[in-house]
C-alpha positions as CSV (number, residue, x, y, z in Angstrom):
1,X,110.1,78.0,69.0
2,X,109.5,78.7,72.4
3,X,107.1,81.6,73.8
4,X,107.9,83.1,77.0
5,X,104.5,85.1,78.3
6,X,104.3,87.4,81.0
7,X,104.8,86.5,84.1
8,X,102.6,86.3,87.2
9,X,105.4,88.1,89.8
10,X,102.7,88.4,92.2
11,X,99.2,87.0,93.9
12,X,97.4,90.0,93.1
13,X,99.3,90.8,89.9
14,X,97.0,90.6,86.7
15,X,99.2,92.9,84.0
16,X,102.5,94.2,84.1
17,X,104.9,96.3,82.1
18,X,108.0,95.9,80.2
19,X,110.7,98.6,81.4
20,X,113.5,97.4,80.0
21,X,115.1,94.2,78.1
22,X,118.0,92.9,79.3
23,X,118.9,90.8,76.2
24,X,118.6,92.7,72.6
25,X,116.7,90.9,70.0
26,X,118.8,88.3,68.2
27,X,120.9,87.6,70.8
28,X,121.7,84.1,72.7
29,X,119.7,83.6,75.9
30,X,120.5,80.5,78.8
31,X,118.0,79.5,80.9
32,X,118.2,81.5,84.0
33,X,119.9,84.3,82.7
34,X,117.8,87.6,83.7
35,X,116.1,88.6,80.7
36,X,113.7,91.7,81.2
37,X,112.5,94.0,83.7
38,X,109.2,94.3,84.5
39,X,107.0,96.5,86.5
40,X,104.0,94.9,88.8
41,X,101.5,96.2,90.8
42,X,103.8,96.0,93.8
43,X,107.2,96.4,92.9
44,X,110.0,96.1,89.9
45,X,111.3,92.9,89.5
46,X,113.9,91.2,87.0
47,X,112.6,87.7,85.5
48,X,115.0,85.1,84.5
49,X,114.5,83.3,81.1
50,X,113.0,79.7,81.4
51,X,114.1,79.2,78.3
52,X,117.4,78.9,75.8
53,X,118.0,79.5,72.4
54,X,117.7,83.2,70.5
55,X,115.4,85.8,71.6
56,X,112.9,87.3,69.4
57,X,111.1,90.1,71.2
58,X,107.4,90.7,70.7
59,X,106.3,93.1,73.3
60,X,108.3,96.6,73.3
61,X,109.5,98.5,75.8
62,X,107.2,100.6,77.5
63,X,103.8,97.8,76.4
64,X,101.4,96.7,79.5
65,X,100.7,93.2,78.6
66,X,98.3,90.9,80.6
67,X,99.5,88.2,82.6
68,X,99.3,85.1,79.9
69,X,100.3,87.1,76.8
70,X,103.6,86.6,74.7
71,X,106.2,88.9,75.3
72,X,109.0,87.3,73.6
73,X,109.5,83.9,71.7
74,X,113.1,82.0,72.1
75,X,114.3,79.3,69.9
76,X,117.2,77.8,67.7
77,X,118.7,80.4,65.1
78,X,116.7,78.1,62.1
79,X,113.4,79.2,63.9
80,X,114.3,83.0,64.9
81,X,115.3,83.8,61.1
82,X,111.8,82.3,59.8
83,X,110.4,83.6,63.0
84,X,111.6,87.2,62.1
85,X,109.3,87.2,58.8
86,X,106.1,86.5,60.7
87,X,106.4,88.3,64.4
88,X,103.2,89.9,65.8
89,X,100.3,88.5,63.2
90,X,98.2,87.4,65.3
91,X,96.2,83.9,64.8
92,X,92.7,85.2,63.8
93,X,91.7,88.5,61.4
94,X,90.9,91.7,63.0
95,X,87.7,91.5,60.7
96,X,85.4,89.5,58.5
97,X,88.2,90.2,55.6
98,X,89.9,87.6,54.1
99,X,93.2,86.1,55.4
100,X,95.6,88.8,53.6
101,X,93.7,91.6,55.8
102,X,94.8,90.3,59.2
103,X,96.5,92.7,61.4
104,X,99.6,92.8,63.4
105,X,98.3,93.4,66.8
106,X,98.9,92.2,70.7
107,X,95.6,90.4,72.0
108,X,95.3,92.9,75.0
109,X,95.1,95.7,71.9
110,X,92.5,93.5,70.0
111,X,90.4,93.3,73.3
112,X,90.4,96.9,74.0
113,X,89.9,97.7,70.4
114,X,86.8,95.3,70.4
115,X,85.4,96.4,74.0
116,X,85.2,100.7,72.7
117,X,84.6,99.6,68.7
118,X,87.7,101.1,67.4
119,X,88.8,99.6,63.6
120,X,92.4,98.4,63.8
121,X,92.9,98.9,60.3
122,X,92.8,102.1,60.6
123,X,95.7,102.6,63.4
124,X,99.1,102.3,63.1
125,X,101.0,100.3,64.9
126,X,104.1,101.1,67.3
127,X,105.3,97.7,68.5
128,X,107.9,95.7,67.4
129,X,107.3,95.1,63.4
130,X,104.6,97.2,63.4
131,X,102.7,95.4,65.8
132,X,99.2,97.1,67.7
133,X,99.8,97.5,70.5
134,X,97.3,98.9,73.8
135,X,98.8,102.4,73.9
136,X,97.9,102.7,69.9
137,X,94.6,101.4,70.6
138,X,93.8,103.5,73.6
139,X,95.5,106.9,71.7
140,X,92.3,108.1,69.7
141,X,90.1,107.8,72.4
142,X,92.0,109.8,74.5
143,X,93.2,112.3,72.0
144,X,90.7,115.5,72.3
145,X,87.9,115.8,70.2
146,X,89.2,119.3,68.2
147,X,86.4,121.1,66.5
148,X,86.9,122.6,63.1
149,X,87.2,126.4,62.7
150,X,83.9,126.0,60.6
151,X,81.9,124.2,63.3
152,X,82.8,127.0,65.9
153,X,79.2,128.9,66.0
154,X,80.0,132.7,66.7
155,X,79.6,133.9,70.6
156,X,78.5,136.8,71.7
157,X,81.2,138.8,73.6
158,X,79.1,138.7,76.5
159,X,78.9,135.1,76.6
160,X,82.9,134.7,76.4
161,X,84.3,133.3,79.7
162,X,86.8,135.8,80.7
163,X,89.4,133.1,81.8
164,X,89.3,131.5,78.0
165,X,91.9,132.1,76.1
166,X,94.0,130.5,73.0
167,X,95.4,127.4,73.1
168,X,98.7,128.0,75.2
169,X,98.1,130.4,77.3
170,X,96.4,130.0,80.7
171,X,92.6,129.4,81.4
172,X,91.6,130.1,85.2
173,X,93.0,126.6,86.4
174,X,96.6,128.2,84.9
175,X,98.5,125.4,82.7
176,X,97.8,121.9,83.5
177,X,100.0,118.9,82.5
178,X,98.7,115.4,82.9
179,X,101.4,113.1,84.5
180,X,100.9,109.4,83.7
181,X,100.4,106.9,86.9
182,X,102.8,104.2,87.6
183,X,102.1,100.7,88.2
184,X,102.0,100.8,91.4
185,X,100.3,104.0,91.6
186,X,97.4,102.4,89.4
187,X,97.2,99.4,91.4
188,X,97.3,102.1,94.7
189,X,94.0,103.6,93.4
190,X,92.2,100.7,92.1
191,X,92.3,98.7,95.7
192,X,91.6,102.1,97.8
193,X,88.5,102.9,95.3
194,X,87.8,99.3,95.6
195,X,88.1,99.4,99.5
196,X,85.9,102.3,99.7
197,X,83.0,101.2,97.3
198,X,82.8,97.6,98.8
199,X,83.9,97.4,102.8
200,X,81.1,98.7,105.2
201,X,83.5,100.2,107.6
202,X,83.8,101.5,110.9
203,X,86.2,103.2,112.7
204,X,87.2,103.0,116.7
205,X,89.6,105.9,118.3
206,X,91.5,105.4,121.6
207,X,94.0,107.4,123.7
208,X,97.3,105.7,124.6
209,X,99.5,106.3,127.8
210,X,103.0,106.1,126.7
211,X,104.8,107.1,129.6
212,X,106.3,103.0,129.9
213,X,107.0,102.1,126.4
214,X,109.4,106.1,126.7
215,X,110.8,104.3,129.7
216,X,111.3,101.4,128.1
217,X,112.4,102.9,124.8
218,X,115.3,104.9,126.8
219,X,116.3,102.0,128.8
220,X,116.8,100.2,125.2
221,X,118.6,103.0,124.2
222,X,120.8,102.9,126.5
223,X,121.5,99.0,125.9
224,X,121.9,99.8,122.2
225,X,124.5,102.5,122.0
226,X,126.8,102.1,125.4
227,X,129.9,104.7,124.5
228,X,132.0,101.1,124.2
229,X,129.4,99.6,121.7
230,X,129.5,103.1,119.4
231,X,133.6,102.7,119.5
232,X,133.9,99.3,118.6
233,X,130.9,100.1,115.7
234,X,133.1,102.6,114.1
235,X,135.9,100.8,114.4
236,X,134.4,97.9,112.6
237,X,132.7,100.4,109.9
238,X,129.7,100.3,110.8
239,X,126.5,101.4,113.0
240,X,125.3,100.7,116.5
241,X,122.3,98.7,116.5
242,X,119.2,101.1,116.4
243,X,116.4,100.7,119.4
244,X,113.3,99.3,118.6
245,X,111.1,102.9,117.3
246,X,107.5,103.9,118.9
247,X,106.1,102.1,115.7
248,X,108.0,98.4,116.3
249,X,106.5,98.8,119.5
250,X,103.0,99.0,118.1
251,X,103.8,96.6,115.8
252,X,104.5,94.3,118.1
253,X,101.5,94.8,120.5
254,X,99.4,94.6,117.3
255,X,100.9,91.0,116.5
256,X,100.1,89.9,120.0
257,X,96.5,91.6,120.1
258,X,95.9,89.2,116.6
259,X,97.0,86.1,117.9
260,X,94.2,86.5,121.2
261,X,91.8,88.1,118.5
262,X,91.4,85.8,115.2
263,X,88.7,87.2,113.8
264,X,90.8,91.0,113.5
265,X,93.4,88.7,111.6
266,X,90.9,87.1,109.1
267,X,89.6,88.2,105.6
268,X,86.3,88.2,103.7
269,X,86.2,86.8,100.7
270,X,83.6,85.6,98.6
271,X,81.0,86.4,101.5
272,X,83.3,83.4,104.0
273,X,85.5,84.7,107.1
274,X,89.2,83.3,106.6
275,X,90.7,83.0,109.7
276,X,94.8,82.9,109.1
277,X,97.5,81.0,111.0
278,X,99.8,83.1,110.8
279,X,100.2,86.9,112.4
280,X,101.8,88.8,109.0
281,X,102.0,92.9,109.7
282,X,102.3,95.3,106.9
283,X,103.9,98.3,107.6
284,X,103.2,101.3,105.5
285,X,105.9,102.8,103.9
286,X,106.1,106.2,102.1
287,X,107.6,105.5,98.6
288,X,108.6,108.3,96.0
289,X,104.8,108.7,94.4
290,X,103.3,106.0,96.3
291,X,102.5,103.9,99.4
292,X,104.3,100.3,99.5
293,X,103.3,98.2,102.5
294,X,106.0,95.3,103.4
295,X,105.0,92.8,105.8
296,X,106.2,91.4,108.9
297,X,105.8,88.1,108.7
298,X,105.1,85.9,112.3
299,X,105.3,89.0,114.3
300,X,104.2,87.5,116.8
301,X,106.4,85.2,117.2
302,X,109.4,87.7,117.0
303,X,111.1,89.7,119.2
304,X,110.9,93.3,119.6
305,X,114.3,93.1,118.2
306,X,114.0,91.6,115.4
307,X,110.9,93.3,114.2
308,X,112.9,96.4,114.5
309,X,115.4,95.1,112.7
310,X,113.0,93.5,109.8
311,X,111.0,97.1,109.3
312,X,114.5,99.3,109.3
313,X,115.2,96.9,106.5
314,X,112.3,96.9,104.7
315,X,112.0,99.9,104.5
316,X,115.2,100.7,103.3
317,X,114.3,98.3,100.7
318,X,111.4,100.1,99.7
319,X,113.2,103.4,99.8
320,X,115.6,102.2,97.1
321,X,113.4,100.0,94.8
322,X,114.7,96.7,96.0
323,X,111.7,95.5,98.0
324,X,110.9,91.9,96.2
325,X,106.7,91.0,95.7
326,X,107.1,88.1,98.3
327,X,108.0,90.5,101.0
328,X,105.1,92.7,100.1
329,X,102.7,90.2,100.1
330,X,101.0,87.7,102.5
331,X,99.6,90.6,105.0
332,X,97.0,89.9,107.7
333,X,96.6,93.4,109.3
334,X,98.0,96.7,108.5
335,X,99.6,99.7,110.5
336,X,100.1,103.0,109.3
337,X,101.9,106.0,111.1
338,X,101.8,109.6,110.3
339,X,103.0,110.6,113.4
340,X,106.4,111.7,112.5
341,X,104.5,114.2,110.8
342,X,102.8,116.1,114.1
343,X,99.6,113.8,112.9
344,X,96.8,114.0,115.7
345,X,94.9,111.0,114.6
346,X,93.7,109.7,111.0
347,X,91.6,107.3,109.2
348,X,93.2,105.1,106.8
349,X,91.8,102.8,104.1
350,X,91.4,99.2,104.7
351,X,93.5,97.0,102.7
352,X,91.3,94.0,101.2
353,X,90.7,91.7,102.1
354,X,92.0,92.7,105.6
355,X,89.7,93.1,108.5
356,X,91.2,96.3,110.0
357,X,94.2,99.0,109.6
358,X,95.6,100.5,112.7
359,X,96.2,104.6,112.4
360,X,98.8,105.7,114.5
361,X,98.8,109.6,115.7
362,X,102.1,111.5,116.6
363,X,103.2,111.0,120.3
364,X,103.3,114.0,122.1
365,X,103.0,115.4,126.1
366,X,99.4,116.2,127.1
367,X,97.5,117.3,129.9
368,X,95.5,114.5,131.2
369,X,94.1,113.1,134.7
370,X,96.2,111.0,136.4
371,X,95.9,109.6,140.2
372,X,93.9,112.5,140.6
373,X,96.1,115.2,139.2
374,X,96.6,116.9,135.5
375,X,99.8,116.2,134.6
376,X,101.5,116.1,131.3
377,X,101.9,112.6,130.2
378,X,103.2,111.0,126.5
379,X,99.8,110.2,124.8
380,X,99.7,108.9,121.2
381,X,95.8,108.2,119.6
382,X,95.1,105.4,117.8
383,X,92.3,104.7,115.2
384,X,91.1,101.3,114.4
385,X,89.2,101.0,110.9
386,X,87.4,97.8,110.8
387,X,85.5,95.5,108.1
388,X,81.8,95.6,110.5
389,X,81.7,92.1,107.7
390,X,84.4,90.7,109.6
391,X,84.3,92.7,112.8
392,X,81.4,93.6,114.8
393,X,81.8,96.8,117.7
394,X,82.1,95.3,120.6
395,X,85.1,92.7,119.1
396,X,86.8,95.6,117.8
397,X,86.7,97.7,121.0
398,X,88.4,94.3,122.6
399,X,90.6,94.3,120.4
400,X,91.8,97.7,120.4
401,X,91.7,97.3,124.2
402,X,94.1,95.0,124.8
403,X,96.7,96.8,122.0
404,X,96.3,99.5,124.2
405,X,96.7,97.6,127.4
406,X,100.1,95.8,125.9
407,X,101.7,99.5,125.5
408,X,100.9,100.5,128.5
409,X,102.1,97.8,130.5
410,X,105.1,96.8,127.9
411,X,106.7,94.5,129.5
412,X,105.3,91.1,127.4
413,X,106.4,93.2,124.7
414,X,110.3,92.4,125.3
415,X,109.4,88.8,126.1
């Protein structure tokens, strides 16, 4: 018999967790027929059986297993009926006991149990054939510790918060309700917390003069939806193309700003500067519960276009849950925009190992000094958090500099 383990559905992936099997246990599975979904650290993806023969399941719906562990065995129908009698014991005891005293439970369970000194024999398992399973090992722990009416000492009246009440009714904080993180939303606050505990950062600001890239954006608006174009679109069923967005703009004068700029399109890692070959942009994308950055792979080498294009789609993708791990992976510099949200100007938190993440502030009129007048001109403010490991001031300031520069004068940007 077979075992089929989970997955690795992505570089940075390290555990992920069964939503749903596709194929029930007992039944027939081919090789390449989608077998189970599974939730990563970036997205939900389906995984196709490498094997064929008759699925036993091990790991339930609902388990987090670690990248490695069995989730399911597959063999002939011989090995799944002898299979059946024995699924979940593990290979070693849970204790010094003899043989008959070994308990059905996942290795990730067995870990956990080790690591906080909980006794497996006295849990009860909720996995498949009464298998241990994390969330069994992880329940007592987290269950409150409830103190026995004899243990309560008497209290003064004096010394009774005035906000305490029974169990039920609300304390001063009202009724809370803990809600359970997703995958992603896990993995979301492990690599900020991460970020902020381990990258010495700095942060740049700069003002940007917009006027030209509005120009610009109108005179592409005007190429994208001519009266004919918009006809002929509805016609056909479908929608004019959309002109490149404020962002795509950015985005593109970002890409450009890398490729003259290596060392903003490196990583640190293991105290080395990586400097990449290619110019991969994430985009930062607000998901239901979460932040999902897609990348833009080669933006430099594409056109203002087609990176318009590539974000509209990936973020659509995003929106509905169909963004794939390979397009949120690969990333060599960040942008994120809160602009459409009246947004002055942020900070946001480096993505390791990146060197920098580009904050982009709403773009509104301003009054401002220009060829010796105060006139209201487009303005947008950018802020440029950098890795001082990877990226020291005065680099940084060039850096920012010429993405600046490129929007102001954005011509190259439609070249």
């Amino acid at each position: 018999m077979s075992e089929i383990v989970m997955p690795r559905l992505s570089d940075t992936m390290e555990e992920g967790t069964i939503l749903r099997w596709l194929k029930g246990d007992g039944e027939q599975v081919a090789r390449g027929e989608e077998l189970v979904e599974i939730e990563t650290d970036k997205a939900t993806m389906t995984y196709e059986s490498d094997q064929a023969g008759v699925l036993q399941i091990v790991a339930a719906e609902g388990a987090t297993l670690a990248v490695g562990e069995v989730i399911a065995h597959v063999g002939g129908a011989a090995e799944s009926a002898t299979a059946a009698t024995s699924v979940g014991v593990d290979e070693g005891p849970a204790s010094d006991g003899p043989a008959s005293e070994r308990i059905k439970a996942s290795p990730l369970a067995r870990r956990i149990a080790g690591e906080s000194g909980v006794d497996l024999r006295g849990l009860t398992g909720s996995g498949p054939g009464g298998r241990i399973v994390k969330a069994d090992v992880l329940a007592p722990t987290e269950a409150p510790a409830q103190a026995s009416p004899e243990s309560v000492a008497p209290t003064s009246a004096t010394a009774i918060d005035s906000t305490a009440t029974v169990e039920g009714v609300a304390t001063a904080k009202g009724q809370s309700t803990e809600v359970e993180l997703s995958r992603t939303q896990q993995t979301i606050a492990r690599r900020m917390a991460e970020s902020k505990a381990t990258i010495p950062d700095f942060t740049l600001q700069i003002d940007v003069d917009m006027e030209e890239c509005v120009a610009l954006r109108t005179q592409l608006k005007r190429i994208s939806h001519p009266d004919s174009d918009a006809v002929a679109a509805a016609a056909a069923g479908s929608e004019p193309l959309k002109p490149p967005t404020y962002n795509d703009m950015v985005v593109k004068a970002c890409a450009l700003a890398l490729r003259e700029h290596p060392a903003a399109n490196g990583s640190y890692r293991d105290g080395r500067l990586q400097l990449h070959s290619r110019v991969n942009v994430g985009v930062a994308v607000a998901a239901a519960g979460a932040l999902v950055v897609p990348t833009v792979f080669d933006a430099d080498e594409k056109s203002l276009g087609e990176i318009a294009r590539e974000t509209h789609m990936l973020a659509e993708r995003v929106r509905t849950g169909t963004v794939t791990p390979p397009e949120l992976g690969g990333g060599t510099f960040t942008v994120s925009n809160l602009g459409m949200y009246g947004v002055h100007s942020f900070t946001a938190i480096i993505n390791p190992p990146q060197a920098g993440i580009l904050s982009v502030g709403v773009l509104a009129p301003r009054a401002v000094a220009h060829d010796g007048q105060v006139v209201a001109r487009n303005v947008m403010t950018l802020t440029l958090a950098c890795d001082h490991r990877i990226l020291y001031g005065a680099e940084a300031a060039q850096f920012l500099a010429r993405i600046r520069e490129l929007l102001e004068t954005p011509s190259a940007l439609t070249l």
